[in-house]
Each structure stands twice: as structure tokens, then as C-alpha cells.
C-alpha positions as CSV (number, residue, x, y, z in Angstrom):
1,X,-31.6,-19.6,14.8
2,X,-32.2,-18.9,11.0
3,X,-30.0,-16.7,9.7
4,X,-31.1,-15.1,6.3
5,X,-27.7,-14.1,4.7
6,X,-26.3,-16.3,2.3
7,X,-23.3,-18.0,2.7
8,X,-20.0,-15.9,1.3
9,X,-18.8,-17.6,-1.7
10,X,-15.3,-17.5,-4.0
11,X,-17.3,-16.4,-7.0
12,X,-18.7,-13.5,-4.9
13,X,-15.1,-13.0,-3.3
14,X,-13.6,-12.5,-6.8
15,X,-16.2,-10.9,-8.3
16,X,-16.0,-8.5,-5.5
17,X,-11.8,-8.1,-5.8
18,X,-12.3,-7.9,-10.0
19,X,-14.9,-4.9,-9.3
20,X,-12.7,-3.1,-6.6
21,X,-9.8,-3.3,-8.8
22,X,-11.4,-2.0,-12.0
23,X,-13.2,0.8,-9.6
24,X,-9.4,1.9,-8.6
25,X,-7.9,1.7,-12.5
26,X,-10.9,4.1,-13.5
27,X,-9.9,6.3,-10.1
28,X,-6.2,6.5,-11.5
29,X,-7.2,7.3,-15.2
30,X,-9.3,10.2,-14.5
31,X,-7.9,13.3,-15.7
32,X,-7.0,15.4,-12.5
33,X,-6.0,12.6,-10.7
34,X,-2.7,13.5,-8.6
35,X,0.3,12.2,-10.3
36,X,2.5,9.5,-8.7
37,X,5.5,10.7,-6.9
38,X,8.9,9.9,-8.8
39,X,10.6,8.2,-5.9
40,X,14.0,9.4,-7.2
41,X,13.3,12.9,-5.8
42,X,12.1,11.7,-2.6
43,X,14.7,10.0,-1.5
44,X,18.8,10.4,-0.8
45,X,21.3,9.5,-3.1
46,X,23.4,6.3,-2.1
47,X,26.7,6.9,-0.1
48,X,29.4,6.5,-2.9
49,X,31.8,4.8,0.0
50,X,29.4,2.6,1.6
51,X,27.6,3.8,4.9
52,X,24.0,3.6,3.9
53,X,22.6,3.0,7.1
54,X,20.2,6.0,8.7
55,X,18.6,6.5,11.7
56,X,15.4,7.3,10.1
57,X,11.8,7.3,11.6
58,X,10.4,4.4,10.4
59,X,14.0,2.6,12.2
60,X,13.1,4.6,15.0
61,X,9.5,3.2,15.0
62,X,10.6,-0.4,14.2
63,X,13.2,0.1,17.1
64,X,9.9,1.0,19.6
65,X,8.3,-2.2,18.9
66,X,11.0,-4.4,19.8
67,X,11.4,-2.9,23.4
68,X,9.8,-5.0,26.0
């Protein structure tokens, strides 16, 4: 069978990676882009006496997979 497409490369593998990555820094510098979320006002402050651990949805979700 002849197949017409050329053989994928490493050059063409990075070059593709370098172009994606400067197409997302050009994304991110535009002015208007949305602002990154300050993770400190998302989440909880830490338990001053220990205790961290929450049943929160990702745990929940995690706890799904594990069933058999």
C-alpha cells in the first residue's frame, strides 16, 4: 500500500510543542484575558488543631473508582 504522509519526526514534534506553547503565552498576555484565580480565596483555611481531612467531591469521586 503507499502511503503518502510523511513519517512524524522529533523536529516536527518540538516544533509543534514550541508553537503551541508560544500560541498559549500570546493567549495569556492579551489584554482582557480572565485573570487567574488567587487560590487563597478559593480554598479553606487550615484547621489550627489538626483535622484537615474533608469529605470533599473529588474524595467522593476518587472513593467511586475504587469500588469493584
Amino acid at each position: 500500500m503507499n502511503d503518502n504522509h510523511p513519517k512524524p519526526s522529533r523536529r516536527g514534534f518540538f516544533f509543534g510543542a514550541a508553537a503551541t506553547g508560544a500560541a498559549a503565552a500570546a493567549i495569556v498576555a492579551l489584554p482582557g484575558a480572565p485573570a487567574l484565580i488567587d487560590a487563597s480565596k478559593v480554598t479553606k483555611p487550615a484547621p489550627e488543631k489538626g483535622g484537615g481531612y474533608s469529605l470533599t467531591e473529588h474524595v467522593q469521586r476518587y472513593y467511586k473508582t475504587t469500588r469493584l
